[in-house]
PABADO-98993 format. One record per atom (N, C-alpha, C): x, y, z. Coordinates in pm, whole numbers, plus 50000, padded with zeros to 5 digits. Example, Ala and Ser with C-alpha at 12.3 -4.5 7.8 and 13.67 -1.06 7.14 Angstrom:
# PABADO-98993
513194943150780 512304955050780 513204967050780 512854977550708 513674989450714 512905000350787 
//
This chain:
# PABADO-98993
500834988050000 500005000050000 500875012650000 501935013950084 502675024450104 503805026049975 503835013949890 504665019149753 503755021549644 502185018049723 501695022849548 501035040649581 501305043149711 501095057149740 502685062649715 503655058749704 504795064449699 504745069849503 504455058049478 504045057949349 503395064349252 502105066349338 501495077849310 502025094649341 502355091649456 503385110249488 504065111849352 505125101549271 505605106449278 505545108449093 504365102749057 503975105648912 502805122048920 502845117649049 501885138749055 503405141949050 504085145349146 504745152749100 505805153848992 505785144648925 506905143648774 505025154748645 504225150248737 503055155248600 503135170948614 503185173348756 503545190248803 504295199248711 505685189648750 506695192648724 507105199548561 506405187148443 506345188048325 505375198148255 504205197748329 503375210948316 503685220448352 504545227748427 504985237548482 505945244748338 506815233248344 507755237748265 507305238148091 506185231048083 505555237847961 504995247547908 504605252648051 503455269748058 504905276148036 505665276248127 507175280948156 507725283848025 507565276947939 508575274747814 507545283447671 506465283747680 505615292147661 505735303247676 505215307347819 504835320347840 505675328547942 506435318448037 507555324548067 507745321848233 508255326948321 507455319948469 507285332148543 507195343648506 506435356148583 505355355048506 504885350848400 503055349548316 502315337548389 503755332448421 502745315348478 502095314548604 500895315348637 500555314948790 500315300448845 500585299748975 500045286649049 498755283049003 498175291948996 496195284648944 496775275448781 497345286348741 497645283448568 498305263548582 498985262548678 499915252348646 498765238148698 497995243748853 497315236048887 496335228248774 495895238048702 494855232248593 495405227748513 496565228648468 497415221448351 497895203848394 497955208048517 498345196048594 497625187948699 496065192048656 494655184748733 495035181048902 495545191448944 495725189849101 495285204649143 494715207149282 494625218449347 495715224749398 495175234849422 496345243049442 497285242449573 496485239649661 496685230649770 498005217249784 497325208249653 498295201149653 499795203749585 499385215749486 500535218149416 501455223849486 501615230749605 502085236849691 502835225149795 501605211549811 502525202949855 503695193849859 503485196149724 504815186949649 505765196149636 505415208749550 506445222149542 506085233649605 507125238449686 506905255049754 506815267549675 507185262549479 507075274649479 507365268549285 507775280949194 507585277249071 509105276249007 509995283149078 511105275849070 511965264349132 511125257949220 511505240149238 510745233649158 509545235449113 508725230648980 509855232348895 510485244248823 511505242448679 512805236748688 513435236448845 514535230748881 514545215948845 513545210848939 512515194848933 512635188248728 512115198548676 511795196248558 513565190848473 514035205348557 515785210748442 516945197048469 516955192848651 517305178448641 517005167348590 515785165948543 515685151548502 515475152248387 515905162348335 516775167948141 518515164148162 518715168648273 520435167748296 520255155648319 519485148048412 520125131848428 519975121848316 519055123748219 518805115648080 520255118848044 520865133448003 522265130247925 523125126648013 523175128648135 524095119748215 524105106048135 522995102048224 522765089648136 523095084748033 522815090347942 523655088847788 524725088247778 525475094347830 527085098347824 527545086847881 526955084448014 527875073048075 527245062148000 526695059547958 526065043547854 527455045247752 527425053847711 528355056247529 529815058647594 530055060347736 531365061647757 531875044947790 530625036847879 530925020047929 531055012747759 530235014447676 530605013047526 531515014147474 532525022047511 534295025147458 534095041647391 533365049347379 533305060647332 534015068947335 534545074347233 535665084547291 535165097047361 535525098047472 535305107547595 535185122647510 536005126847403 535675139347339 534585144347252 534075129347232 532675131347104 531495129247225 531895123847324 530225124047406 530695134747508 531455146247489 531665157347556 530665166047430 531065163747335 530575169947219 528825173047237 528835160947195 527175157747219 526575158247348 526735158347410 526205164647582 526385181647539 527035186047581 527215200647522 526475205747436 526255202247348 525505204747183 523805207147217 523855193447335 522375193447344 521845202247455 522905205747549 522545217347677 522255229547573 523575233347491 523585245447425 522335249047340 521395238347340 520185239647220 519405240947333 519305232947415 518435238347552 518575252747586 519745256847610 520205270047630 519485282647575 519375276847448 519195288347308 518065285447333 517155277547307 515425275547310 515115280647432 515045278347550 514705283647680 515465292747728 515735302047676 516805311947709 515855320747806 514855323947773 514205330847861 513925326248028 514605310948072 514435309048158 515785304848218 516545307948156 518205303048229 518275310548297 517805323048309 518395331048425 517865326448540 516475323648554 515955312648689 516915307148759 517065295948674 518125281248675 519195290348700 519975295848644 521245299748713 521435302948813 520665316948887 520475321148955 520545312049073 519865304449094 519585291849163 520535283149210 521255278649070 522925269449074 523855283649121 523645291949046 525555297449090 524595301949227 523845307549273 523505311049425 523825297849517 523645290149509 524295278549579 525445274149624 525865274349731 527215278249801 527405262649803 528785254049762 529115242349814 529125242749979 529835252950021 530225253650167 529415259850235 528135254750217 526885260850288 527015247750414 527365254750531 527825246250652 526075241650706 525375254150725 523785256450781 522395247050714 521905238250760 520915233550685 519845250350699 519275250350533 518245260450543 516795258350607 515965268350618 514675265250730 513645255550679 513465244350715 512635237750655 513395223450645 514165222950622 515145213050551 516365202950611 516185192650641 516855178450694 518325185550704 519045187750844 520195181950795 520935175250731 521975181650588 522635170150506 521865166750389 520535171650351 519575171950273 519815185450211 520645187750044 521295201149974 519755207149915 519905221249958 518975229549869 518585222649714 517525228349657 517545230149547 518145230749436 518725247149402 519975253349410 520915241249406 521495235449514 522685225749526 522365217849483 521265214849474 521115198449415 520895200049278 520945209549261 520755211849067 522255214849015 523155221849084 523855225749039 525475209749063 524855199249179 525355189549196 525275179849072 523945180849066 523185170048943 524025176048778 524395187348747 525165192248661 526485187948660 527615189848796 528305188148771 528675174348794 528135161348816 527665146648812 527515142948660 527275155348599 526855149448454 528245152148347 528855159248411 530645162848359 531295154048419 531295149548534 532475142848590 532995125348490 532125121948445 532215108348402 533215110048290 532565123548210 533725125448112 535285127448102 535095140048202 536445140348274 537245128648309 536445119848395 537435108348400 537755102848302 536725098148260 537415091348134 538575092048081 538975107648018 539765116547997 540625111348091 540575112548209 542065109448321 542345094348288 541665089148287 541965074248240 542805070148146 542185078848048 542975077547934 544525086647901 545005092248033 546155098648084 546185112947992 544585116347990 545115131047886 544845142547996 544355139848114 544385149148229 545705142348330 546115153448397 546945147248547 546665135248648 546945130348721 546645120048776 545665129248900 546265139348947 546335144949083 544985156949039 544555156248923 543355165448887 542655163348968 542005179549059 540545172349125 539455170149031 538765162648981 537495156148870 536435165848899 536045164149070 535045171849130 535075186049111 536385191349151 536245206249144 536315214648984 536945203148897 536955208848782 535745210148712 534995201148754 534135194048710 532415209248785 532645214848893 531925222948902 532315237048878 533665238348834 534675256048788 533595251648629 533905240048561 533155243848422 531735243948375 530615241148518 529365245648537 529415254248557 529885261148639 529705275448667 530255283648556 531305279248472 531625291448347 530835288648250 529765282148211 529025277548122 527605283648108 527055281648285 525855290148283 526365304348267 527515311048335 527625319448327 527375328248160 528335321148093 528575321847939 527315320547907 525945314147938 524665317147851 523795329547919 524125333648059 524165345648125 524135358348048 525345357048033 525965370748010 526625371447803 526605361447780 527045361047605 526295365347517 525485366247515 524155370747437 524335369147304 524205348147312 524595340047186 523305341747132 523115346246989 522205338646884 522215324346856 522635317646872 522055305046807 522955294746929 522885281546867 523825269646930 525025272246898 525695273246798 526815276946740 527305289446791 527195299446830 527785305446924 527635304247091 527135295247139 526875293247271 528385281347255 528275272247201 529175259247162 530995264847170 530945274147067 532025280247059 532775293947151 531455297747232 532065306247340 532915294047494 531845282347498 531845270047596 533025265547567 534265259947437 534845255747355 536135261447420 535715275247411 536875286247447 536875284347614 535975287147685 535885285247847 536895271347890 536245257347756 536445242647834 538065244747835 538625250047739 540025254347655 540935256947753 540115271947820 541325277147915 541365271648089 540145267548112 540075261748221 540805243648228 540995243848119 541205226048081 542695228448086 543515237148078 544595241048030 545955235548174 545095237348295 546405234848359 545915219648408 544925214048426 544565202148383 545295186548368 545475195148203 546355189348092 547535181948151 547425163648132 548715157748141 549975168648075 550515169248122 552085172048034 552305166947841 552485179447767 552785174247649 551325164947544 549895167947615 548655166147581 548055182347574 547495175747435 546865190547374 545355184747351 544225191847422 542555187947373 542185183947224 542905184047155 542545177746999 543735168946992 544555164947074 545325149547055 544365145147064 544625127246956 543575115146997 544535112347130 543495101747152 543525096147268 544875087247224 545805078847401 547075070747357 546095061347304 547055054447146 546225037947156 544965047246983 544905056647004 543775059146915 544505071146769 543995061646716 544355068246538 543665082146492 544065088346439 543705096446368 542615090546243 541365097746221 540885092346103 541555098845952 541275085345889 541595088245739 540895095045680 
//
């Protein structure tokens, strides 16, 4: 009984969640009201409030479980043998089109991740000790979705041994949202190639010794 009520929580709130971010993607999330989302998402308002406090843990809710599908992906095509630089590629490619299409709502989402302090010592009011904000848990769930690559990369000895994965791995979330922040890219192709330049210079001290980001990998050919 208690997993087919768990069950139920937790397809209301994935239905919330997806409706939210459809009015959202629409009309924007200062047009979107709580009544608006409730009816989109056949719950009261009451309940919509119970699952979420508010309309940006509704788009947060939504923006992770977009980031954990390409997680997902990446690490499937990396256990496959993939070269770590083409499913850097394609992860990227597909944020940056996210980026460009919902642009009107990255500033939310950012706001949110870069406001999120790793070294937030204080649980906030409401909230479990050891249990990360929002905010943190979005901006965790991001940089979870870089780290696999990165290793890889160390694996394959084109980073240092002594690289932190983790910290690099959240310096190039944070220059990324920033870069769709503040770049004021037209299309994918300039979001891609400002990111390109960021992964470049931050990747730079990184770098095994005598490895350059467009070497193949040891062991891997150049194509004909």
């Amino acid at each position: 009984m208690k997993v087919d009520r768990q069950e139920q929580d937790d397809a209301r709130r994935e239905r919330i969640a997806r409706a939210a971010f459809e009015l959202f993607a629409r009309s924007g999330l200062d047009a979107t009201s709580a009544q608006d989302i409730a009816q989109a998402a056949f719950v009261s308002r009451t309940n919509l409030y119970r699952y979420y406090p508010s309309k940006i843990h509704m788009l947060l809710a939504h923006f992770e479980k977009a980031v954990q599908a390409s997680r997902d992906d990446a690490t499937e095509r990396l256990r496959a043998g993939a070269n770590p630089q083409q499913v850097w590629e394609k992860v990227t490619a597909r944020m940056a089109d996210l980026g460009v299409r919902y642009q009107h709502l990255v500033g939310a989402v950012g706001q949110a991740v870069l406001g999120a302090s790793p070294l937030e010592s204080k649980p906030a009011p409401q909230r479990a000790p050891g249990v990360p904000g929002d905010g943190m848990r979005t901006a965790l769930t991001l940089a979870a979705m870089v780290e696999p690559v990165l290793l890889a990369m160390q694996n394959q000895g084109r980073l240092r041994p002594e690289a932190n994965i983790n910290m690099l791995s959240v310096l190039l979330v944070d220059a990324f949202i920033l870069a769709l922040l503040h770049g004021g890219h037209r299309d994918q192709r300039e979001v891609l190639r400002d990111w390109q330049d960021r992964f470049s210079l931050l990747m730079h001290g990184a770098l095994a010794p005598g490895i350059s980001l467009r070497d193949p990998a040891p062991g891997e050919r150049d194509p004909l």
